[in-house]
C-alpha positions in Angstrom: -36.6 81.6 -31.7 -39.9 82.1 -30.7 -39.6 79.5 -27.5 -36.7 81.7 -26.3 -38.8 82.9 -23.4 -41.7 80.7 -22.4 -43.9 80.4 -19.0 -41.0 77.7 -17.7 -38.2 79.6 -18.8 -38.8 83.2 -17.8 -36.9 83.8 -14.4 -33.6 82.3 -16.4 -33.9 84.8 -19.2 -34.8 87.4 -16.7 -31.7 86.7 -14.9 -29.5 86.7 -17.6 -31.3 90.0 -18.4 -30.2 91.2 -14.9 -26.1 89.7 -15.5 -26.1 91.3 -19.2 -26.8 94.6 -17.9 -24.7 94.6 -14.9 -21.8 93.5 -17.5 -22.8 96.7 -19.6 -22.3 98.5 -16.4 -18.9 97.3 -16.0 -17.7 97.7 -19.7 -19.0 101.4 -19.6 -16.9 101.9 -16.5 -13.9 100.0 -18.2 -14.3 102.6 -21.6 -14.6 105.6 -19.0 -11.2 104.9 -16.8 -9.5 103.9 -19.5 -10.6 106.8 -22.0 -9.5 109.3 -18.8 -6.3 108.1 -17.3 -4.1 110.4 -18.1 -6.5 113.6 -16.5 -6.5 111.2 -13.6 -4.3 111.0 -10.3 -2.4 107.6 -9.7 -4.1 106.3 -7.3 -7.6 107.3 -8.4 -6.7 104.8 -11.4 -5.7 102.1 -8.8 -9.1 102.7 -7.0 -11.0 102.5 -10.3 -9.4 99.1 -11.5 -9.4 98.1 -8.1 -13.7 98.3 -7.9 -13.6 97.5 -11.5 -11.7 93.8 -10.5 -14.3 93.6 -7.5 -17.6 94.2 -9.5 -16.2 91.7 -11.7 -15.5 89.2 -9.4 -18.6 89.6 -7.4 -20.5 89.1 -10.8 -18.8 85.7 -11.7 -19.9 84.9 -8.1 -23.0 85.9 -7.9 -24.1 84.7 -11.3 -22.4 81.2 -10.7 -25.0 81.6 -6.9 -28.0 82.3 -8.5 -27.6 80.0 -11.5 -26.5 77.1 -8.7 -29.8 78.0 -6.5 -32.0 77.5 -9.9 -30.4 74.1 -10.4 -30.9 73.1 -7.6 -34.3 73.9 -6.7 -35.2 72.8 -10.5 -33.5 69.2 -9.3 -35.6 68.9 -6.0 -38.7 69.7 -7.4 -38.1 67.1 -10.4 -36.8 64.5 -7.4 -40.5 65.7 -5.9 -42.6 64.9 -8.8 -40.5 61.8 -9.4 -41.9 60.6 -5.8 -45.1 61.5 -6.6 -45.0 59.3 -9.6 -43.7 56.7 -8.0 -46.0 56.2 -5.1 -49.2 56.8 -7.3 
């Protein structure tokens, strides 16, 4: 537990950091519709689960982005010291 977040390491626990609290974000919104849909109009509901099912989808997107950017730049600069070894 203590090498949960090291030097290497931080920007990923920072970024799941940023995803965790955006999910809080969304599950307080969840509890608040849901706990007031009967004082609420019809289609104020419809609006709310509507942005609810956006925010959700735009975080499995944009998590999936940003995690797929840090692969990828991990993998180039691993292919980069790879040549480096090679040629020396």
């Amino acid at each position: 537990m203590k090498n949960f977040i090291t030097k290497e390491n931080i920007w990923y626990r920072l970024q799941q950091l940023i995803i965790f609290l955006l999910h809080l974000v969304l599950l307080k919104w969840m509890f608040y519709t849901l706990s007031n849909t009967g004082k609420m109009q019809t289609m104020e509901v419809f609006y709310h689960f509507f942005g609810m099912s956006l925010m959700g989808a735009a975080l499995i997107r944009g998590s999936a982005y940003w995690a797929n950017h840090h692969y990828v730049k991990e993998l180039k600069l691993k292919s980069q010291n790879l040549n480096k070894e090679s040629e020396s």
